[in-house]
N, C-alpha and C positions, 0 to 999 in steps of 0.2 A: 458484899453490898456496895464494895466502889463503884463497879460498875452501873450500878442502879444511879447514885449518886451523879455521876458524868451522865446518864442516859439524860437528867433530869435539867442540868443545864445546855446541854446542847440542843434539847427540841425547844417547838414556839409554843408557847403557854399562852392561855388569858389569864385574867384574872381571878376566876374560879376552876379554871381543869385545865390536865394540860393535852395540850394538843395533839391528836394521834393521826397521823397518813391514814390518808381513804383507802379503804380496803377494793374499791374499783379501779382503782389503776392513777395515776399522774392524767391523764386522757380525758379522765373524767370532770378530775378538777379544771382542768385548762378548758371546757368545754361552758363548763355552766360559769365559770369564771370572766367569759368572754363574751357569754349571752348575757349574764348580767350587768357589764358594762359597756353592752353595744353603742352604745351611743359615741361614747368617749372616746379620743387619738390611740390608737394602736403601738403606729408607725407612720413616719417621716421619712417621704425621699430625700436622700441630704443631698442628692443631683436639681431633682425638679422641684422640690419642697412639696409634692403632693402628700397630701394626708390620707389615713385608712384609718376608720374606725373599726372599733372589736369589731360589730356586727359584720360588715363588710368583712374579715378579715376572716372570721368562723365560715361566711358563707363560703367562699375559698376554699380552706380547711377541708368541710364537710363535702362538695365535691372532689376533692382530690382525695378524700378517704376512699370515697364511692368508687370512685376509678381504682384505685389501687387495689380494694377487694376484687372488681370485675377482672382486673391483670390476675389474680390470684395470690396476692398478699392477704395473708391470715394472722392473726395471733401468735407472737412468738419467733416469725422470720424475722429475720436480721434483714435489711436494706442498708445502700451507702446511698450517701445524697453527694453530689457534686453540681455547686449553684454557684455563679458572680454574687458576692457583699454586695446584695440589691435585695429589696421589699417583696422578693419572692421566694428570698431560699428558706423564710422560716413558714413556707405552708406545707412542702411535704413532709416537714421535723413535724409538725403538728398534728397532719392530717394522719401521721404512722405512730403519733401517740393514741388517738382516735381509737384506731384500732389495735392496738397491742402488738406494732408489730416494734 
């Protein structure tokens, strides 16, 4: 039972249950997590100080999923990303949680 005991403080609780991973994927939560605060700053160019809101930032996302199923990435591939530390290398991390790859 220690290990029940450690499982218990290392996950995020409320206040009544405690909190379990979504059984659809990490992809899923970033997804509706993004839609539901489209409105709000994402990301910050710290070059040009442009902003991107979720929404903005999902719509990205969600085409470069689409592109990337049409290449033939599925569920399960492994892909490597190689991007410049710029406001674009976190859409194809996102867009390849999307779809499970």
């Amino acid at each position: 039972m220690a290990n029940e005991s450690q499982h218990h403080r290392n996950a995020i609780s409320s206040d009544n249950m405690l909190a379990l991973p979504d059984r659809r994927g990490i992809g899923y939560v970033y997804y509706h997590s993004m839609l539901k605060n489209g409105e709000k700053i994402a990301q910050i160019d710290g070059n040009t100080g442009v902003e991107e809101s979720y929404g903005q930032l999902l719509t990205r996302c969600i085409r470069t999923a689409i592109t990337m199923q049409i290449k033939g990435i599925r569920p399960g591939d492994f892909i490597s990303i190689c991007s410049p530390n710029d406001v674009d290398c976190v859409v194809p991390y996102i867009a390849s949680l999307f779809i499970g790859a």
